[in-house]
MMTF fields as JSON, N, C-alpha, C and O atoms, coordinates in Angstrom:
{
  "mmtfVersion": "1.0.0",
  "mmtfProducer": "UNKNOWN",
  "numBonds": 399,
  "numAtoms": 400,
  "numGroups": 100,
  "numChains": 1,
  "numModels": 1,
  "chainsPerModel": [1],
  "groupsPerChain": [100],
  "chainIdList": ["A"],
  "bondAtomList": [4, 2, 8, 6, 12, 10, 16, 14, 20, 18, 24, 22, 28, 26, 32, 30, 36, 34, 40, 38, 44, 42, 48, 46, 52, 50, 56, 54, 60, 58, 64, 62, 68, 66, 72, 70, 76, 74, 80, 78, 84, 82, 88, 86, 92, 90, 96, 94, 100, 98, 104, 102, 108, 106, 112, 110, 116, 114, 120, 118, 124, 122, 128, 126, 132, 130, 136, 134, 140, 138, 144, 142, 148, 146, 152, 150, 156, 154, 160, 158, 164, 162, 168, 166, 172, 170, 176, 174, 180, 178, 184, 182, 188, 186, 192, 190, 196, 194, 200, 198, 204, 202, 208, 206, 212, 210, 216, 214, 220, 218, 224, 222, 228, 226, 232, 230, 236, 234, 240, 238, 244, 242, 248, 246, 252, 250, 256, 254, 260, 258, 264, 262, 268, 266, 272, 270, 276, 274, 280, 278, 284, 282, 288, 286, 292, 290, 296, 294, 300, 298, 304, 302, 308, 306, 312, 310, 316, 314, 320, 318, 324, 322, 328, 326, 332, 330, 336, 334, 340, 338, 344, 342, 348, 346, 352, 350, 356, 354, 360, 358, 364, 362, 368, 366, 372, 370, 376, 374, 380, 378, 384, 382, 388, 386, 392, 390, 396, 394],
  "bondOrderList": [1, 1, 1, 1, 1, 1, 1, 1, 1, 1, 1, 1, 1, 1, 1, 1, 1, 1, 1, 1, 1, 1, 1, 1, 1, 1, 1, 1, 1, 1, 1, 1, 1, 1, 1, 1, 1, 1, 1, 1, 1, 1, 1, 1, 1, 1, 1, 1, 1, 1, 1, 1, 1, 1, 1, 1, 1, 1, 1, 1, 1, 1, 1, 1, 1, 1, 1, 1, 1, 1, 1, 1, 1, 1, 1, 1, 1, 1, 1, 1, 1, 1, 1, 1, 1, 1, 1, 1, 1, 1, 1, 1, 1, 1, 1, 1, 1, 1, 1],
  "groupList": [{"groupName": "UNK", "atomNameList": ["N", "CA", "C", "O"], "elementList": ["N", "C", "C", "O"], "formalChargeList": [0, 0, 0, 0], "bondAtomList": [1, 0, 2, 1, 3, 2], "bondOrderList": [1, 1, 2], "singleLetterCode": "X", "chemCompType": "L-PEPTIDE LINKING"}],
  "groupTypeList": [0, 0, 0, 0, 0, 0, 0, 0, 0, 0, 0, 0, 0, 0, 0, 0, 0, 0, 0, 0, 0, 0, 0, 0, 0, 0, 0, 0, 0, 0, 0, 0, 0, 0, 0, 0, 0, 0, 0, 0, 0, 0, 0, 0, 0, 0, 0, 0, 0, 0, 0, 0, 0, 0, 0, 0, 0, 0, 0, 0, 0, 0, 0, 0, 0, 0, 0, 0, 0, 0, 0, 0, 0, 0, 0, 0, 0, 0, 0, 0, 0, 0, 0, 0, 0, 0, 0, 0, 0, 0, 0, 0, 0, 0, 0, 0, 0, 0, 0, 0],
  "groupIdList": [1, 2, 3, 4, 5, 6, 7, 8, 9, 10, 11, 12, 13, 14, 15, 16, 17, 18, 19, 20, 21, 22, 23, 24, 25, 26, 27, 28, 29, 30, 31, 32, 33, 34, 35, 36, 37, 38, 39, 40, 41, 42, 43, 44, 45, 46, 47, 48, 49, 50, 51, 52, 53, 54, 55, 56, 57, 58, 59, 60, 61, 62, 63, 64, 65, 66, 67, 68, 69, 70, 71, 72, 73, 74, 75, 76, 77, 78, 79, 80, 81, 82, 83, 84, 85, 86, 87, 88, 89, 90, 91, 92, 93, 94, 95, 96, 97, 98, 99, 100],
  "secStructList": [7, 4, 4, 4, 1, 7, 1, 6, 6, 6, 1, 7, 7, 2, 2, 2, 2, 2, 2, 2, 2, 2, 2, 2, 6, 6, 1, 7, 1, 7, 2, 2, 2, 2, 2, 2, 2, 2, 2, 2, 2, 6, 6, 7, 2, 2, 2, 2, 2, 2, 2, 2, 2, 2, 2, 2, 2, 2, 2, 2, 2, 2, 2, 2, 2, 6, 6, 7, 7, 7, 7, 1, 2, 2, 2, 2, 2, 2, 2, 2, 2, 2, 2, 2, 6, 6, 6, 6, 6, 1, 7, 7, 7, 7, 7, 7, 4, 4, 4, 7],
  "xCoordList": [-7.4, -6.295, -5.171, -5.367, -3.7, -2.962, -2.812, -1.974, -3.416, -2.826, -4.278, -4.505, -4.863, -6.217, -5.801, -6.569, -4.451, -3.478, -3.122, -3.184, -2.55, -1.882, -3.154, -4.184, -2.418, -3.557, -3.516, -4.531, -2.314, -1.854, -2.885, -3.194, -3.274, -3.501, -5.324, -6.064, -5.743, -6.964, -7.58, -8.22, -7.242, -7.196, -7.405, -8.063, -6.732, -7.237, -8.243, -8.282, -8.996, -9.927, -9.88, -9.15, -10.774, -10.533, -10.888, -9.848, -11.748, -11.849, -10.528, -10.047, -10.366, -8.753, -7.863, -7.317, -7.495, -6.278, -6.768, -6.038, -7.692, -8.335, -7.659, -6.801, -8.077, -7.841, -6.465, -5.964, -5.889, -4.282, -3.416, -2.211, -4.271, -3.61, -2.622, -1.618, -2.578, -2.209, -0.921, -0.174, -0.717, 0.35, 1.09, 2.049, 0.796, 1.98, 2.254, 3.372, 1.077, 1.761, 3.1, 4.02, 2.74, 3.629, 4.424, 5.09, 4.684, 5.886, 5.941, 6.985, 4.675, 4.188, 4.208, 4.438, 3.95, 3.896, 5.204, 6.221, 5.012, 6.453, 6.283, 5.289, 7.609, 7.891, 7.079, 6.834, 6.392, 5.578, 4.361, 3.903, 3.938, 2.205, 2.407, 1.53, 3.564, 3.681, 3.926, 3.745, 4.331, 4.336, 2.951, 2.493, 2.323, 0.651, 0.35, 0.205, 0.161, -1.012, -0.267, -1.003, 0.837, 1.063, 0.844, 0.43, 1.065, 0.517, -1.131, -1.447, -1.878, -3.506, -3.578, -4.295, -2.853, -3.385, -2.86, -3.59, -1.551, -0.922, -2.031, -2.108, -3.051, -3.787, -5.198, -6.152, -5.176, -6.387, -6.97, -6.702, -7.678, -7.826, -8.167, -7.587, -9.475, -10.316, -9.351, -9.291, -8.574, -7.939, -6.579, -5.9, -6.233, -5.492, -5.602, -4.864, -6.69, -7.344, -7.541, -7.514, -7.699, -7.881, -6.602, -6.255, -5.851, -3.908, -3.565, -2.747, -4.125, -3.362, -4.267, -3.577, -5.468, -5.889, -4.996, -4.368, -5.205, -4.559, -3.159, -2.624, -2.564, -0.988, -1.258, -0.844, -1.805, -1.781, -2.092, -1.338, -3.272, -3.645, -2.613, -2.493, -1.733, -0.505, 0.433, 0.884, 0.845, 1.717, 1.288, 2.295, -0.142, -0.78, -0.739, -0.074, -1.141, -0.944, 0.31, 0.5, 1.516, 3.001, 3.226, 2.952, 3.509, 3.223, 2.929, 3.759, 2.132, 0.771, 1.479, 1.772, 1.893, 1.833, 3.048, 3.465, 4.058, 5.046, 6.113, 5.759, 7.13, 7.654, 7.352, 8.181, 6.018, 5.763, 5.81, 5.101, 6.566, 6.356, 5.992, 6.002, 5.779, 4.943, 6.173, 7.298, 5.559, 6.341, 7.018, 6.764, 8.215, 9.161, 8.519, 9.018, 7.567, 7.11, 6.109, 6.002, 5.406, 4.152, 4.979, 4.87, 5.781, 7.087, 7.345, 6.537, 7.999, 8.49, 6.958, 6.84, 6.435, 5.11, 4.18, 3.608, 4.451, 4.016, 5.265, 5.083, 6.239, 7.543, 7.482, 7.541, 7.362, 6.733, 6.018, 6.3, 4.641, 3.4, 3.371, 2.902, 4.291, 4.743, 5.443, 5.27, 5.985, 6.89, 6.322, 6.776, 5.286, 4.254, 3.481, 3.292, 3.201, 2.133, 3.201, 2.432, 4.437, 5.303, 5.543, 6.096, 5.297, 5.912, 4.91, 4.951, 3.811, 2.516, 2.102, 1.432, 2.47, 1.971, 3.094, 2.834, 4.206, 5.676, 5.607, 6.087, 4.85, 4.955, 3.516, 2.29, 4.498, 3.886, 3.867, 4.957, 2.881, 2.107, 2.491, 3.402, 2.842, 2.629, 1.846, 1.88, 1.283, 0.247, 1.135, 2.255, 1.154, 1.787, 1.549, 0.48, 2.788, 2.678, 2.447, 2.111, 2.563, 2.035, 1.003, 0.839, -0.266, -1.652, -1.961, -3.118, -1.286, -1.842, -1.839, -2.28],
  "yCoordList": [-7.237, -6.689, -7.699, -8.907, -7.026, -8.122, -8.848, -9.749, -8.627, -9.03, -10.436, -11.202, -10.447, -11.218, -12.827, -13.716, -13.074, -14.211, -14.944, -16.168, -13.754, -14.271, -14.466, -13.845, -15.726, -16.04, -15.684, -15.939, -15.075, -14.076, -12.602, -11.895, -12.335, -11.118, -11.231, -10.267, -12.718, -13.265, -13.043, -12.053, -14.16, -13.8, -12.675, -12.731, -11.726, -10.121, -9.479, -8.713, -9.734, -8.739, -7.45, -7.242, -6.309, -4.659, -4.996, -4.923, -5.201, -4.865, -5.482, -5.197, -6.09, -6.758, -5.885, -5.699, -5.154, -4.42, -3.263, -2.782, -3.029, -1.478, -1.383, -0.517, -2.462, -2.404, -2.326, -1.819, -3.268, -3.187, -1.733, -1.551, -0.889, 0.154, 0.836, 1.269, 1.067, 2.011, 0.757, 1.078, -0.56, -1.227, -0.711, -0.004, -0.959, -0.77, 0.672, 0.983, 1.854, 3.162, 3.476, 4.292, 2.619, 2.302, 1.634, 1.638, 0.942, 0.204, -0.788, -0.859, -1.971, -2.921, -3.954, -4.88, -4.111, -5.527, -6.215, -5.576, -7.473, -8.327, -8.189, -8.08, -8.239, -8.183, -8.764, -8.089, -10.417, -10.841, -10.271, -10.317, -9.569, -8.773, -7.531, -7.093, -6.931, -5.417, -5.852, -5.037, -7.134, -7.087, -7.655, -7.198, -8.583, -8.685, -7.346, -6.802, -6.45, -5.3, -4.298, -3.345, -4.203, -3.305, -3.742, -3.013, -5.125, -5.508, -5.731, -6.456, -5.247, -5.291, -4.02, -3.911, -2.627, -1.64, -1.141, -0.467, -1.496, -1.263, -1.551, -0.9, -2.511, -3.249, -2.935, -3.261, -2.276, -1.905, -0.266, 0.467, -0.005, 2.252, 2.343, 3.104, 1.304, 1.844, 1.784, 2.736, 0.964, 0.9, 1.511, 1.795, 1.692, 3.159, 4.371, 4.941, 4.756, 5.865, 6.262, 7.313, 4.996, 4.832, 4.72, 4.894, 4.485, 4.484, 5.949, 6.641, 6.384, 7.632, 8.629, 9.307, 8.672, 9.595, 9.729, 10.696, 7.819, 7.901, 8.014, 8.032, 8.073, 8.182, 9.708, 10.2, 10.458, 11.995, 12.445, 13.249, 11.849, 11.8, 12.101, 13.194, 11.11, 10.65, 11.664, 12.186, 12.071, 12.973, 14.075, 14.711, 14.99, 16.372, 15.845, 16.654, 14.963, 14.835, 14.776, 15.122, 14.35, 13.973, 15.821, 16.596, 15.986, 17.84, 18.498, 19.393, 18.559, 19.292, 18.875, 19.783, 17.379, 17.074, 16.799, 16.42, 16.876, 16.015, 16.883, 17.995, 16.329, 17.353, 17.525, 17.947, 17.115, 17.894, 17.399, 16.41, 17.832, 16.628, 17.277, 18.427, 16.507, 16.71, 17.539, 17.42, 18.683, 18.828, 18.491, 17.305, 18.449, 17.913, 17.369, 16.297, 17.92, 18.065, 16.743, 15.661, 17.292, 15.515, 14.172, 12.977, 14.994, 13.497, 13.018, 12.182, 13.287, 13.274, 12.425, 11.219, 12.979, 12.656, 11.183, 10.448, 11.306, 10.107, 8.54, 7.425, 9.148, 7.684, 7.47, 6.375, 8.67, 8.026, 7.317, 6.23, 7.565, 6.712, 5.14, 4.158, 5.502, 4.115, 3.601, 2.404, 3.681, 2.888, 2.784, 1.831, 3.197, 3.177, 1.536, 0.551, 1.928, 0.806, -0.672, -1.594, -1.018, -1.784, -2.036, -3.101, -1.443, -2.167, -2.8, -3.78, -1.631, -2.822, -4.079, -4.963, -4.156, -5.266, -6.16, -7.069, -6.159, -7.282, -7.68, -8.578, -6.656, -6.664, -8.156, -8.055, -9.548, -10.539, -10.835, -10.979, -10.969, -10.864, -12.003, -11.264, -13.267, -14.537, -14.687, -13.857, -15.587, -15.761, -15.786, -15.703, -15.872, -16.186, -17.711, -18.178, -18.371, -19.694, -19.938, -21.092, -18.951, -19.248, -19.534, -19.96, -19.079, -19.452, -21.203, -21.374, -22.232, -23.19, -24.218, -25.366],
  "zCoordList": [-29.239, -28.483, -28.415, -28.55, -28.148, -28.458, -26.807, -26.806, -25.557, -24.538, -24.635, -23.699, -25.643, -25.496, -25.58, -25.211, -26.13, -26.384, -25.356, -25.247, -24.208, -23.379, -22.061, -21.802, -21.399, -20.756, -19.123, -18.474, -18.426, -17.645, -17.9, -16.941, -19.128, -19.333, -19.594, -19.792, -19.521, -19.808, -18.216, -17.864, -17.384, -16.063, -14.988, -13.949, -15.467, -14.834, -15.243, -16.207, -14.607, -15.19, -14.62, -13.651, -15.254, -15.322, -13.187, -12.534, -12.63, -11.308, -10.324, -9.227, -10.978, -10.272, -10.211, -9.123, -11.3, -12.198, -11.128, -10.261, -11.282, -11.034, -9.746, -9.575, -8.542, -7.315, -6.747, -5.742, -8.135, -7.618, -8.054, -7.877, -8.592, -9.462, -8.292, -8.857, -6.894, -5.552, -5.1, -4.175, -5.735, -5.296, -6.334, -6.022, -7.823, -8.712, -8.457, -8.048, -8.715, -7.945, -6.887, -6.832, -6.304, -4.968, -4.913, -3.877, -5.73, -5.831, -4.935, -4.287, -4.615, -3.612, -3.93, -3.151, -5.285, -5.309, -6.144, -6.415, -6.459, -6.586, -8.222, -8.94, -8.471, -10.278, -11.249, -12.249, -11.103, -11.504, -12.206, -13.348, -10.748, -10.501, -11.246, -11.991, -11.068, -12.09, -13.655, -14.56, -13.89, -15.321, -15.857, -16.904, -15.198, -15.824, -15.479, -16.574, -14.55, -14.083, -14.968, -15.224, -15.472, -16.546, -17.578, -18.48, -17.762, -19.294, -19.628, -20.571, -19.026, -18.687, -19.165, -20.16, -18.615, -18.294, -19.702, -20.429, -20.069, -21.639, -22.45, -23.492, -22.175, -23.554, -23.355, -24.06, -22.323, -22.124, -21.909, -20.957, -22.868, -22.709, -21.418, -20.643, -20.964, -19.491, -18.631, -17.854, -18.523, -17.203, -17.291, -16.305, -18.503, -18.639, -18.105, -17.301, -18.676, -18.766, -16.667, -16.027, -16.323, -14.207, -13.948, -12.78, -14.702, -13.852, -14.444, -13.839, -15.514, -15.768, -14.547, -13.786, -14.436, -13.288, -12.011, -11.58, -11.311, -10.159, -10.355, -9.246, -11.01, -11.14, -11.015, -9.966, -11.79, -11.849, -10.195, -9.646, -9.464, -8.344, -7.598, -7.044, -7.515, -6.838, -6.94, -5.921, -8.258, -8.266, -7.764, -7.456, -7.363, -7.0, -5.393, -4.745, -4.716, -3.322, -2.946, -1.781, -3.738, -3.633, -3.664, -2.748, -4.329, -4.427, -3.687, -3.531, -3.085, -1.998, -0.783, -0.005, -0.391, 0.995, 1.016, 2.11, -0.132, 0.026, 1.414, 1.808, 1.895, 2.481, 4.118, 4.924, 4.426, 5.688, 6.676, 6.865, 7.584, 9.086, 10.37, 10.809, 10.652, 12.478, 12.741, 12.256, 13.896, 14.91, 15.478, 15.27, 16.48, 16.598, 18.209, 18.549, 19.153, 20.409, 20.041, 20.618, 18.81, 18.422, 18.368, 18.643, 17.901, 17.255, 18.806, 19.21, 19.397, 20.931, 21.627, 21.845, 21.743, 22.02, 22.048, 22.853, 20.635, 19.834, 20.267, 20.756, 19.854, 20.451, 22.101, 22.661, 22.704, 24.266, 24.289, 24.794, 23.725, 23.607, 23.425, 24.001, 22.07, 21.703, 22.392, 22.165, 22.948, 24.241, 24.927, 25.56, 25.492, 26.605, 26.392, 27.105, 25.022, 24.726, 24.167, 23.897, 23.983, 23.623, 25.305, 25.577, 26.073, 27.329, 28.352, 29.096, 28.017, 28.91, 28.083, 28.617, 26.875, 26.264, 26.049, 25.262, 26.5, 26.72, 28.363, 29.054, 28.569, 30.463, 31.149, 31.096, 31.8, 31.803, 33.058, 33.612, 33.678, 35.214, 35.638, 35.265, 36.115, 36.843, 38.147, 39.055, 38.156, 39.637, 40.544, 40.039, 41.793, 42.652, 43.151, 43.543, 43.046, 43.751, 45.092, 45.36, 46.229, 47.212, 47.827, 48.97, 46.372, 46.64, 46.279, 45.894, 46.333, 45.554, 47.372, 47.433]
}
């Protein structure tokens, strides 16, 4: 294979590549990491053959789910909550000095 040269492309092995396949999907990781994990997956059928599934994956859930959002009452709901929980946990007790 021709990526068998380079020693970037020596280094990855298929369970590495495999795992990172849902960052390069995603557009996660840094320029570096997408050009070895594409140049692995270019030189390699198996792990081709696992980026072309989950890429296909990706695109049928992107499809299916793309689009849909909460209710507008959950939404409401949910940002109370969150403020709820951002303020008891900023919120800082002091002892009282009159006990000493």
């Amino acid at each position: 294979m021709p990526g068998d040269a380079d020693p970037e492309f020596v280094t990855l092995d298929c369970s590495a590549v495999l795992a990172d396949v849902w960052l390069l999907l995603d557009n996660e990781c840094d320029s570096d990491a997408r050009t070895r994990i594409q140049g692995h997956i270019d030189n390699c059928p198996s792990c081709l053959a696992h980026y072309g599934i989950e890429r296909d994956l990706k695109a049928l859930i992107s499809r299916k789910c793309g689009g849909d959002e909460a209710p507008q009452g959950l939404r409401d709901r949910l940002r109370i909550e969150i403020r709820k929980t951002v303020i008891s946990q900023t919120t800082v007790v002091f002892p009282d000095d009159n006990g000493r």
